[in-house]
VMD Tcl script that builds the backbone (N, CA, C; Angstrom):
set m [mol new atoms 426]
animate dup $m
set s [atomselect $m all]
$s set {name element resname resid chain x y z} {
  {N N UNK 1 A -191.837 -84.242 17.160}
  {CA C UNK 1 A -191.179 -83.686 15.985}
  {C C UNK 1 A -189.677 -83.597 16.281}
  {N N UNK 2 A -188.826 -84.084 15.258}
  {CA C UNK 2 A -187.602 -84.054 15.731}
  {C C UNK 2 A -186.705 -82.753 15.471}
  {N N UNK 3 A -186.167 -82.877 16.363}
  {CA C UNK 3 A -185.702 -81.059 16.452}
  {C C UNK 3 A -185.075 -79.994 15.543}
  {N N UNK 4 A -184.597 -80.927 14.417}
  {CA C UNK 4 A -183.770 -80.361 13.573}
  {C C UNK 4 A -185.188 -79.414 12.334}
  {N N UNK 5 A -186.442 -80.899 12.300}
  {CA C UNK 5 A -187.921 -80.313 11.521}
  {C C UNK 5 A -187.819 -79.367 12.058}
  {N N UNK 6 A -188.297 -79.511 13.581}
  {CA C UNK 6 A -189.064 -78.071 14.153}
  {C C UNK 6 A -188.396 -76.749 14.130}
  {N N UNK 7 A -187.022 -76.667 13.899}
  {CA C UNK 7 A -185.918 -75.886 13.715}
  {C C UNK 7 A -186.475 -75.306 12.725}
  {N N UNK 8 A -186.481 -75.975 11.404}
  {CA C UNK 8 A -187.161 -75.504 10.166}
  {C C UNK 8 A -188.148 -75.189 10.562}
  {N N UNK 9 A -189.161 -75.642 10.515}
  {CA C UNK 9 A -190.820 -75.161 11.035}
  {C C UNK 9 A -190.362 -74.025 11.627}
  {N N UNK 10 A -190.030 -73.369 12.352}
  {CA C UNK 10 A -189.489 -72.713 13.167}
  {C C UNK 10 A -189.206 -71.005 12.803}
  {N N UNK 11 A -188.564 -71.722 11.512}
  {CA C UNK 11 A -187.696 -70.664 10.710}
  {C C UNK 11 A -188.524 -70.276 9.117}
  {N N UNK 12 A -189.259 -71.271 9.090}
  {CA C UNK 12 A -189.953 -70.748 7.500}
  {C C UNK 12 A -190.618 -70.007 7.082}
  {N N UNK 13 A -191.227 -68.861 7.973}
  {CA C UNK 13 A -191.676 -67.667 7.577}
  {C C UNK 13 A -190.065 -66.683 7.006}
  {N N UNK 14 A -189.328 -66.539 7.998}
  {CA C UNK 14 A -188.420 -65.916 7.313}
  {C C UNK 14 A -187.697 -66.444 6.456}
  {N N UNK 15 A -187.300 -67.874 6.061}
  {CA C UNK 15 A -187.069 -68.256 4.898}
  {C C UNK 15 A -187.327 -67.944 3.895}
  {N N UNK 16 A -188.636 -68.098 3.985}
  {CA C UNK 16 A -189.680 -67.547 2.989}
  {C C UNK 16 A -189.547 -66.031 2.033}
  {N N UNK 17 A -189.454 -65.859 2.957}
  {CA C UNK 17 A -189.678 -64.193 3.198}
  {C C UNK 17 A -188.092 -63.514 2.334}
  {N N UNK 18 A -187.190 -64.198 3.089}
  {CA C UNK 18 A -185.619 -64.215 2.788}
  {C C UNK 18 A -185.062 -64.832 1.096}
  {N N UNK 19 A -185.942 -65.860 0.543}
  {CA C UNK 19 A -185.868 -66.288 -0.376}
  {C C UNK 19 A -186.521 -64.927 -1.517}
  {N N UNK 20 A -188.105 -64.523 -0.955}
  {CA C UNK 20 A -188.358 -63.497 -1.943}
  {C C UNK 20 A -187.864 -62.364 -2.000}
  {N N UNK 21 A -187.100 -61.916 -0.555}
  {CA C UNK 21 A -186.108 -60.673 -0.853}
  {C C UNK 21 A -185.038 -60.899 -1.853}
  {N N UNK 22 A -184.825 -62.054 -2.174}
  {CA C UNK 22 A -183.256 -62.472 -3.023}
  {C C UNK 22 A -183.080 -61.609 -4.206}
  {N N UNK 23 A -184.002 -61.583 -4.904}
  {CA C UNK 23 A -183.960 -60.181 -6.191}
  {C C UNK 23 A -183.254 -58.966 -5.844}
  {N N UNK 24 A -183.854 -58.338 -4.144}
  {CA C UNK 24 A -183.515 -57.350 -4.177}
  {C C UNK 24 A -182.104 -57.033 -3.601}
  {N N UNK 25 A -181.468 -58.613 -3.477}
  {CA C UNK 25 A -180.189 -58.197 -2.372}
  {C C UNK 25 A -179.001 -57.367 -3.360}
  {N N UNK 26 A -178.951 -56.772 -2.635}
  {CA C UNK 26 A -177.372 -55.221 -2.875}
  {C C UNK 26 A -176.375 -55.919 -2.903}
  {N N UNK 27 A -175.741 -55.444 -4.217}
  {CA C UNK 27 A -174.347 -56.194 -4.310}
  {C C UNK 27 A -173.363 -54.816 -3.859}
  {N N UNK 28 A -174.056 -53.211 -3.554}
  {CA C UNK 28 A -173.032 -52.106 -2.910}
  {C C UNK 28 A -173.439 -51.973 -1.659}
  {N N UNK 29 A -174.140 -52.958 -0.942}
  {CA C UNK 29 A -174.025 -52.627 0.749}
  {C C UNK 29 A -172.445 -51.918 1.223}
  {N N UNK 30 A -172.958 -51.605 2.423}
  {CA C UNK 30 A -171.250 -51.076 2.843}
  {C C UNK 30 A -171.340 -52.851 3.453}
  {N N UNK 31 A -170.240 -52.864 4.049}
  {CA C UNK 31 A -168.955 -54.375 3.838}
  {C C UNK 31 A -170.243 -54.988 5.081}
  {N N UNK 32 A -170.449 -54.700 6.508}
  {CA C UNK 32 A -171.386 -55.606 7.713}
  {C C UNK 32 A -172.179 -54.593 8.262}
  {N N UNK 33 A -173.191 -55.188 8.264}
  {CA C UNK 33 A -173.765 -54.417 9.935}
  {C C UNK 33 A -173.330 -54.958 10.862}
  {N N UNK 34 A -172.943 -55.548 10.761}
  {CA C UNK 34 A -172.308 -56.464 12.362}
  {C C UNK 34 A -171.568 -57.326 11.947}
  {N N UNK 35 A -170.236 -57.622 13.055}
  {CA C UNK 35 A -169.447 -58.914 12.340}
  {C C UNK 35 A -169.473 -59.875 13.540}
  {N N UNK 36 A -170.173 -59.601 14.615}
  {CA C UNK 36 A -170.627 -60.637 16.046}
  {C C UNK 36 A -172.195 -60.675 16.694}
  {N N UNK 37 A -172.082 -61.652 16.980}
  {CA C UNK 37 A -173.673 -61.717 17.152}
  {C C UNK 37 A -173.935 -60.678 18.336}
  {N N UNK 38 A -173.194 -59.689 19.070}
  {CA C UNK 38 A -173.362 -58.926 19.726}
  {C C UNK 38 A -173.820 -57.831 19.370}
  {N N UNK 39 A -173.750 -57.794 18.228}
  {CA C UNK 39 A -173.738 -56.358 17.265}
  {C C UNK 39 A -175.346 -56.213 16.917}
  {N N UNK 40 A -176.017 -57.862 16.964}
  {CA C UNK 40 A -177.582 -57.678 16.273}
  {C C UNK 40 A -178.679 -58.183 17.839}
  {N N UNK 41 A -179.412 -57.442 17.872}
  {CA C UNK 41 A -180.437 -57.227 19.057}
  {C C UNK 41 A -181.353 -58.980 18.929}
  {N N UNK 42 A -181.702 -59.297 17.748}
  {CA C UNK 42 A -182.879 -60.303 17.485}
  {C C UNK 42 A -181.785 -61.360 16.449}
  {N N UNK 43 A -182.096 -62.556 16.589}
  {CA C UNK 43 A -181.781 -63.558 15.366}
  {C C UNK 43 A -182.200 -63.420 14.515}
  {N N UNK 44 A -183.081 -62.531 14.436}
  {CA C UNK 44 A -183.734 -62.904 12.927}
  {C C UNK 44 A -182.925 -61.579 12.511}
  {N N UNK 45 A -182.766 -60.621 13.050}
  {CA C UNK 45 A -181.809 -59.559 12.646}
  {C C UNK 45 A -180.390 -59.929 12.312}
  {N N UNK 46 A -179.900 -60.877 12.971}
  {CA C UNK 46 A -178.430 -61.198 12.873}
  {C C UNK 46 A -178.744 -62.349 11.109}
  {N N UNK 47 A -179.986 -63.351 11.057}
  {CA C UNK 47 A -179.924 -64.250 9.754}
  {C C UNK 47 A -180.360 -63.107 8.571}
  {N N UNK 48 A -180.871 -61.636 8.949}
  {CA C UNK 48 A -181.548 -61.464 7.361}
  {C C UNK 48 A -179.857 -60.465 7.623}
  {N N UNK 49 A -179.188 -60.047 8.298}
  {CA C UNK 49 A -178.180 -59.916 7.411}
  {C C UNK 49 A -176.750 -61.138 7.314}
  {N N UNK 50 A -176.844 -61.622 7.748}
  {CA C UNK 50 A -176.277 -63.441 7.060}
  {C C UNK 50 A -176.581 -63.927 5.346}
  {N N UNK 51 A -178.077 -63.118 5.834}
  {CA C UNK 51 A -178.689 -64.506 4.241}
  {C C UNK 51 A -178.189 -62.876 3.385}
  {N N UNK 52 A -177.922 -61.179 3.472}
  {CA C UNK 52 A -178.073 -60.904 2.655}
  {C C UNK 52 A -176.460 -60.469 2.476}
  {N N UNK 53 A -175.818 -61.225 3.387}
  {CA C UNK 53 A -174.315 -60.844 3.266}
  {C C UNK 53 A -173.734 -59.768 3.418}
  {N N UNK 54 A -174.794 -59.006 4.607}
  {CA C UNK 54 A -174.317 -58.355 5.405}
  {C C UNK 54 A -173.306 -58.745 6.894}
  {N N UNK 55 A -173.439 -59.544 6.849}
  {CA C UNK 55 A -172.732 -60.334 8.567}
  {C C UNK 55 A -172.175 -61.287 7.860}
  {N N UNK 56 A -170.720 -61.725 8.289}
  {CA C UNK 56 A -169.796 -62.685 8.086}
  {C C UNK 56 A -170.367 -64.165 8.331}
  {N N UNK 57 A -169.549 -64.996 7.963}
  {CA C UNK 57 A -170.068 -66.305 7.777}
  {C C UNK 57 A -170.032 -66.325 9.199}
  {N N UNK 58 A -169.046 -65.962 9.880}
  {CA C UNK 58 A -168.825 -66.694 11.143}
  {C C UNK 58 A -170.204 -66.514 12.183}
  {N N UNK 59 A -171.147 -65.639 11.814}
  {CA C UNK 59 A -172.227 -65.305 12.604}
  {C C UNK 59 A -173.264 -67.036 12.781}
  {N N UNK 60 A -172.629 -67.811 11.875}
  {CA C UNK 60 A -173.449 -68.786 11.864}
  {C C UNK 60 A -172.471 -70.075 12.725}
  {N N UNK 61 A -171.998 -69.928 13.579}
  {CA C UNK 61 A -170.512 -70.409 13.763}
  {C C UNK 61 A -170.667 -72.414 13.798}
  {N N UNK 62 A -171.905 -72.701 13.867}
  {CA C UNK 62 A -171.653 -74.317 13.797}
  {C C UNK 62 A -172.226 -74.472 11.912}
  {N N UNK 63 A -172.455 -73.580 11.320}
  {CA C UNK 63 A -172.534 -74.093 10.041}
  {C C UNK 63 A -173.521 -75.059 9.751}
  {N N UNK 64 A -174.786 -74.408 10.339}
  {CA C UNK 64 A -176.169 -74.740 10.233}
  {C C UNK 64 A -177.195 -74.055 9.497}
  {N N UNK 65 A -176.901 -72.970 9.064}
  {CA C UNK 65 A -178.072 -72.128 8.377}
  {C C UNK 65 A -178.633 -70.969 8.840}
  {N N UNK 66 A -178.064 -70.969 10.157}
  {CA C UNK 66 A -179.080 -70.314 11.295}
  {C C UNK 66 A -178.169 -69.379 12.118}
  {N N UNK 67 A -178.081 -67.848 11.676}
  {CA C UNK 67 A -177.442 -66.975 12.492}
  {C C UNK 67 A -177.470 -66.700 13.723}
  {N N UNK 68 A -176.577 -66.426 14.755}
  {CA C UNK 68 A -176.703 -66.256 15.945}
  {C C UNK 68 A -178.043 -66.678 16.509}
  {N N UNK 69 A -178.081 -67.987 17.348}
  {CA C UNK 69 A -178.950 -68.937 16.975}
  {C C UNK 69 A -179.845 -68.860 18.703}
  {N N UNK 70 A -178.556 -68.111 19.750}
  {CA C UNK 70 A -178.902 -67.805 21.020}
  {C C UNK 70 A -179.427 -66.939 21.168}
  {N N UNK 71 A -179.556 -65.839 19.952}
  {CA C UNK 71 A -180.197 -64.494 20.376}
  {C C UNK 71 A -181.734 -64.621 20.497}
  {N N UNK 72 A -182.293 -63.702 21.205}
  {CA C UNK 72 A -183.499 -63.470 21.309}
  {C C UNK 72 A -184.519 -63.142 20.053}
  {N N UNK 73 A -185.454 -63.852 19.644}
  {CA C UNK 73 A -186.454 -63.835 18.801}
  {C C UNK 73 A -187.768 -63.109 19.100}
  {N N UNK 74 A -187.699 -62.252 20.393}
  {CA C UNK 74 A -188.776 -61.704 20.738}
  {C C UNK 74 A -188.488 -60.096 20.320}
  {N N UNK 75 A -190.143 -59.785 19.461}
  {CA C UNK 75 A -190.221 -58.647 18.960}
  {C C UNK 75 A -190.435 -57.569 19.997}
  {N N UNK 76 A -189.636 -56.425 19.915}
  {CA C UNK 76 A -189.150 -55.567 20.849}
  {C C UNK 76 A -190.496 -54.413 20.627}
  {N N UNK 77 A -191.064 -53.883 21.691}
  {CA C UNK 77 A -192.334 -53.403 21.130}
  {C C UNK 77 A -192.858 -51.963 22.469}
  {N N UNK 78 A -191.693 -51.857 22.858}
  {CA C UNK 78 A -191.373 -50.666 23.594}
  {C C UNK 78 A -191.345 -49.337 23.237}
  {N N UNK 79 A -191.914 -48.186 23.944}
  {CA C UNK 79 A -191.825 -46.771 23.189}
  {C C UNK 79 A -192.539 -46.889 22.204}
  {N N UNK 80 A -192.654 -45.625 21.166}
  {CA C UNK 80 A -193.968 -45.319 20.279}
  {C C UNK 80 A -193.161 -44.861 19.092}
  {N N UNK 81 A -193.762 -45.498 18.084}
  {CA C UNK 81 A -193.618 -45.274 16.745}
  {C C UNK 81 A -193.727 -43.969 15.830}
  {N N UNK 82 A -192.375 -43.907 15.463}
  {CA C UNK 82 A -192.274 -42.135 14.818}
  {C C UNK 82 A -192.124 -42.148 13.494}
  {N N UNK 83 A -192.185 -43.276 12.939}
  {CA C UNK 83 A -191.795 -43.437 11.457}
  {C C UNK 83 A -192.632 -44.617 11.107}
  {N N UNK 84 A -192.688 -44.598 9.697}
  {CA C UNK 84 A -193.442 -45.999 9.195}
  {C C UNK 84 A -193.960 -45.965 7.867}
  {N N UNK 85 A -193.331 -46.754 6.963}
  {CA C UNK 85 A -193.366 -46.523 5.437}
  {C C UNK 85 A -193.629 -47.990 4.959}
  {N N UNK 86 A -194.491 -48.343 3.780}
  {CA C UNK 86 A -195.087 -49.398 3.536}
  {C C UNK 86 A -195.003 -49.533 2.078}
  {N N UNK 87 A -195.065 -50.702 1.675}
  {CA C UNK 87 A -194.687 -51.067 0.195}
  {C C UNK 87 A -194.966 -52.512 0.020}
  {N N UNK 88 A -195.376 -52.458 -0.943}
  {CA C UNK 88 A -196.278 -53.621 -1.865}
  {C C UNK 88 A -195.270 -54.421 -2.268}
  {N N UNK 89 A -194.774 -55.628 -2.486}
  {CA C UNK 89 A -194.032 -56.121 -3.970}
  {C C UNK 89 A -194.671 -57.890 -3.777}
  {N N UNK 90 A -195.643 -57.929 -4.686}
  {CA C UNK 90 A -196.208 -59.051 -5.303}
  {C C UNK 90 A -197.311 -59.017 -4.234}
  {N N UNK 91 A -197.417 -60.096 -3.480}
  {CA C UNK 91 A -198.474 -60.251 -2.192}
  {C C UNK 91 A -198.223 -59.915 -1.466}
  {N N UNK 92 A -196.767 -59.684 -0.852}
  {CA C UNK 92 A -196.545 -59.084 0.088}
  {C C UNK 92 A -196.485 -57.650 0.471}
  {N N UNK 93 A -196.720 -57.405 1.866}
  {CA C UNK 93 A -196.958 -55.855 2.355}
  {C C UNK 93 A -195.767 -55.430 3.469}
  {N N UNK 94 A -194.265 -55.279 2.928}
  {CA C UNK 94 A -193.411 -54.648 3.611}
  {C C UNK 94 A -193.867 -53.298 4.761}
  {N N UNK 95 A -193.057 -53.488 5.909}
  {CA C UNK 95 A -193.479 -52.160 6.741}
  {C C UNK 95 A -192.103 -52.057 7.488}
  {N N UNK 96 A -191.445 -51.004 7.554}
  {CA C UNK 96 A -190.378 -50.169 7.867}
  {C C UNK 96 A -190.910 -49.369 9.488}
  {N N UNK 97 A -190.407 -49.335 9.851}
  {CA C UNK 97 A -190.981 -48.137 11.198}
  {C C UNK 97 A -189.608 -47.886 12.069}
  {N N UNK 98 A -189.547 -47.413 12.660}
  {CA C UNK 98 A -188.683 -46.615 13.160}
  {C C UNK 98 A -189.553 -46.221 14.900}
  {N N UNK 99 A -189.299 -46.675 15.730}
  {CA C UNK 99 A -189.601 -46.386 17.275}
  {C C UNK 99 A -188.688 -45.587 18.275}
  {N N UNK 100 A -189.008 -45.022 18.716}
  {CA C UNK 100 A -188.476 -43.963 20.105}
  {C C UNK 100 A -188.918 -44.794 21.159}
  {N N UNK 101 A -188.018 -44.957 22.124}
  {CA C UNK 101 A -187.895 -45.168 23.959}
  {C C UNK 101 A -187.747 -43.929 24.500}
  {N N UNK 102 A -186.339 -43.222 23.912}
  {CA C UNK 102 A -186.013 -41.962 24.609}
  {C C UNK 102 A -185.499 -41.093 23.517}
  {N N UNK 103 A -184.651 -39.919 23.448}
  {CA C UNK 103 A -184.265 -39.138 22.740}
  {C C UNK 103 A -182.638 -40.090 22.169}
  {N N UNK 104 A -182.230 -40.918 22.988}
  {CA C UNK 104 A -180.858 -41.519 22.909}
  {C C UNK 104 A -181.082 -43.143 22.518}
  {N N UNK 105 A -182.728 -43.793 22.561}
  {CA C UNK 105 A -183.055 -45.088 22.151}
  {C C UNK 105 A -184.034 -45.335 21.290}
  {N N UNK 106 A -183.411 -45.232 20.019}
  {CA C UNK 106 A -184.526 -45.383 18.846}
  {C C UNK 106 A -184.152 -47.126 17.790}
  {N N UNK 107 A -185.167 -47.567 17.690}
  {CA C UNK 107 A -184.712 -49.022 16.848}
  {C C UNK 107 A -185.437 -49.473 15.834}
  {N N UNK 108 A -185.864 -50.042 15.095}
  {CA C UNK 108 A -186.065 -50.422 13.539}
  {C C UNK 108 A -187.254 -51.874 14.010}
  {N N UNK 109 A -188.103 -51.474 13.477}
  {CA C UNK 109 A -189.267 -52.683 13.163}
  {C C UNK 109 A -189.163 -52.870 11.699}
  {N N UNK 110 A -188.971 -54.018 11.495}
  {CA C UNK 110 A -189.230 -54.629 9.745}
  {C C UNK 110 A -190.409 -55.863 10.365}
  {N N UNK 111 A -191.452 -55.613 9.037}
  {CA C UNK 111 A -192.592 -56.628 9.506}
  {C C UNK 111 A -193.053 -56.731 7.991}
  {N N UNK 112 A -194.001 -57.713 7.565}
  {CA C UNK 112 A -194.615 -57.853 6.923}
  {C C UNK 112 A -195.797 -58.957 6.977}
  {N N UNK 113 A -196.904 -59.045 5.983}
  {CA C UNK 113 A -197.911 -59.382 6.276}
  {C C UNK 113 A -197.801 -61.032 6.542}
  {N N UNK 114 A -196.633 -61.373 5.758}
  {CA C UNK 114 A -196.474 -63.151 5.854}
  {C C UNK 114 A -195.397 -63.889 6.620}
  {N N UNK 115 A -195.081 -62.881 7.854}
  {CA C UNK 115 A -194.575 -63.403 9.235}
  {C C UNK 115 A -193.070 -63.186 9.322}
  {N N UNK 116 A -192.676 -62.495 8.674}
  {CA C UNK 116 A -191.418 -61.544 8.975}
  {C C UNK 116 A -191.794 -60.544 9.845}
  {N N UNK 117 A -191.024 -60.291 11.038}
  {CA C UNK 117 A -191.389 -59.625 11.888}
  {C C UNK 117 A -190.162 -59.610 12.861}
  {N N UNK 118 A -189.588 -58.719 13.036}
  {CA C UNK 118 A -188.628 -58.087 13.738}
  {C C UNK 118 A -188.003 -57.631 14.092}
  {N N UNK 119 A -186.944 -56.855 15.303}
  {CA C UNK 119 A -186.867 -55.232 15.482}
  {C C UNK 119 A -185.129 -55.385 15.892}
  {N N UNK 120 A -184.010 -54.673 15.199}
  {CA C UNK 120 A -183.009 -54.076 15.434}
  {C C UNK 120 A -182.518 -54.013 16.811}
  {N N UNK 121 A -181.025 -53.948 16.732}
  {CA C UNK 121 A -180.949 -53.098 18.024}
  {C C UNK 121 A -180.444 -51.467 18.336}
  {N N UNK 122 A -180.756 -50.662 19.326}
  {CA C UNK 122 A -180.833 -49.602 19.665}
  {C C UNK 122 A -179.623 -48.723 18.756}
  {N N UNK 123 A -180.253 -47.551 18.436}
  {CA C UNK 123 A -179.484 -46.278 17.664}
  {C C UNK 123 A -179.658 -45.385 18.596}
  {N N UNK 124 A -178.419 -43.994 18.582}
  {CA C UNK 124 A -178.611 -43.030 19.580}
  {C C UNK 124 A -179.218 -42.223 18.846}
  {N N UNK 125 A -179.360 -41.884 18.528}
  {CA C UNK 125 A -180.686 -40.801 17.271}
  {C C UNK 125 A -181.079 -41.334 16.166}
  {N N UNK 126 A -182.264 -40.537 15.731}
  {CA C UNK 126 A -183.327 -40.738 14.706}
  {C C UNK 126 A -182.591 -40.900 13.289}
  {N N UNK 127 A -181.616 -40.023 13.464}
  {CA C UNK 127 A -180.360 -40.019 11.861}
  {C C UNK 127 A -180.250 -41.172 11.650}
  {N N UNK 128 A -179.396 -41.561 12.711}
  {CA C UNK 128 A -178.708 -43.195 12.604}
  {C C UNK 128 A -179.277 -44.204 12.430}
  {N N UNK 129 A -180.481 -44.083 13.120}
  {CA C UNK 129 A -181.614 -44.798 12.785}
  {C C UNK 129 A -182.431 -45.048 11.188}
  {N N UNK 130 A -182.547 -43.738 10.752}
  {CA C UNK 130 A -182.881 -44.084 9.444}
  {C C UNK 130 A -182.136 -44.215 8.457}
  {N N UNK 131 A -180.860 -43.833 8.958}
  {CA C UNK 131 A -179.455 -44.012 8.084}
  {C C UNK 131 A -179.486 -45.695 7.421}
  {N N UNK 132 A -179.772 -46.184 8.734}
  {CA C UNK 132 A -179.065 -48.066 8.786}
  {C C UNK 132 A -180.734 -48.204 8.206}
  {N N UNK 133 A -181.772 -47.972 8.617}
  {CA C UNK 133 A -183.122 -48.668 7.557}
  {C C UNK 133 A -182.812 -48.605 6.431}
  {N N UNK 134 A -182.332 -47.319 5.471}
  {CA C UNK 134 A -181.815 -47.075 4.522}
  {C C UNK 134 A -180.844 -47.393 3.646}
  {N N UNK 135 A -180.047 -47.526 4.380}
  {CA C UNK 135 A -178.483 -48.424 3.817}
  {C C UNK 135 A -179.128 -50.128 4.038}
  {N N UNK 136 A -179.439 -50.742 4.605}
  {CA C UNK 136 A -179.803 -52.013 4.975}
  {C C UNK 136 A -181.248 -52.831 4.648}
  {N N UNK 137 A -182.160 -52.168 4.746}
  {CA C UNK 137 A -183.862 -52.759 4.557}
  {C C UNK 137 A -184.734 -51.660 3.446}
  {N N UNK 138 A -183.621 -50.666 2.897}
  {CA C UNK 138 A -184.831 -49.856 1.815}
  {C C UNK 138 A -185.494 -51.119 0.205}
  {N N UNK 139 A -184.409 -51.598 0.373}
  {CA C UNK 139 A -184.486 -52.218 -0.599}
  {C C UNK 139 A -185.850 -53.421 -0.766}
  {N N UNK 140 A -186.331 -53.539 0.675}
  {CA C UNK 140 A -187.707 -54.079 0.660}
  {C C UNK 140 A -188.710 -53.304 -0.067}
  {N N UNK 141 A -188.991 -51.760 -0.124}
  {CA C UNK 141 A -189.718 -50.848 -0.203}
  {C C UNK 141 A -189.540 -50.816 -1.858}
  {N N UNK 142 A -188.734 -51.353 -2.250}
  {CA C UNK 142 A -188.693 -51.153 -4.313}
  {C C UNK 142 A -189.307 -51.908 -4.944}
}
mol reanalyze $m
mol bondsrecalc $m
mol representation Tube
mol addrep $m
């Protein structure tokens, strides 16, 4: 398979996924969650705020489609879950959660049933934590 397919193949659950959030994207976000790919823990964290224009173009810097493209794609699944709110819209089954490591390392799971799946990087408290689910991913839950 040539690499650019499998790239796609690769990526089409959250495409997917990214295409049916499009209704709900916020035209009053505050301005980024991040304006460097340092700022987002997972790629798929750095493309769903790319695709929702939360993160600057430059996050995509060869102008491929594909946000911070070096970051890690592995779902972070450390410490125990203190939060977790769920919502329907069409077939799909949005899930929000919110995880503890320590009192100072809490981070954001977004998942759903058709292969969106993946986790933020670290907040120093639970506030901040549900602050940014809130300002950033409530809009799955409507």
């Amino acid at each position: 398979m040539p690499s650019c397919l499998s790239r796609a193949v690769k990526w089409l659950p959250l495409g997917l996924l990214l295409a049916l959030a499009a209704p709900a994207k916020a035209q009053n976000l505050p301005p980024y969650a991040g304006t460097q790919c340092h700022h987002f823990a997972t790629q798929q964290e750095a493309q769903w705020h790319y695709y929702m224009g939360t993160a600057p173009a430059t996050v995509d810097d060869d102008r491929d489609g594909y946000a911070c493209e070096y970051l890690t794609t592995r779902v972070r699944e450390d410490g125990y879950r203190i939060f977790s709110n769920q919502a329907n819209r069409e077939s799909i089954v949005y899930t929000l959660e919110v995880w503890r490591v320590s009192p100072t390392d809490l981070y954001l799971r977004i998942k759903s049933n058709h292969g969106l799946d993946f986790t933020t990087r670290s907040f120093p408290s639970d506030r901040e934590a549900r602050e940014h689910m809130r300002t950033y991913y409530q809009n799955l839950l409507r």
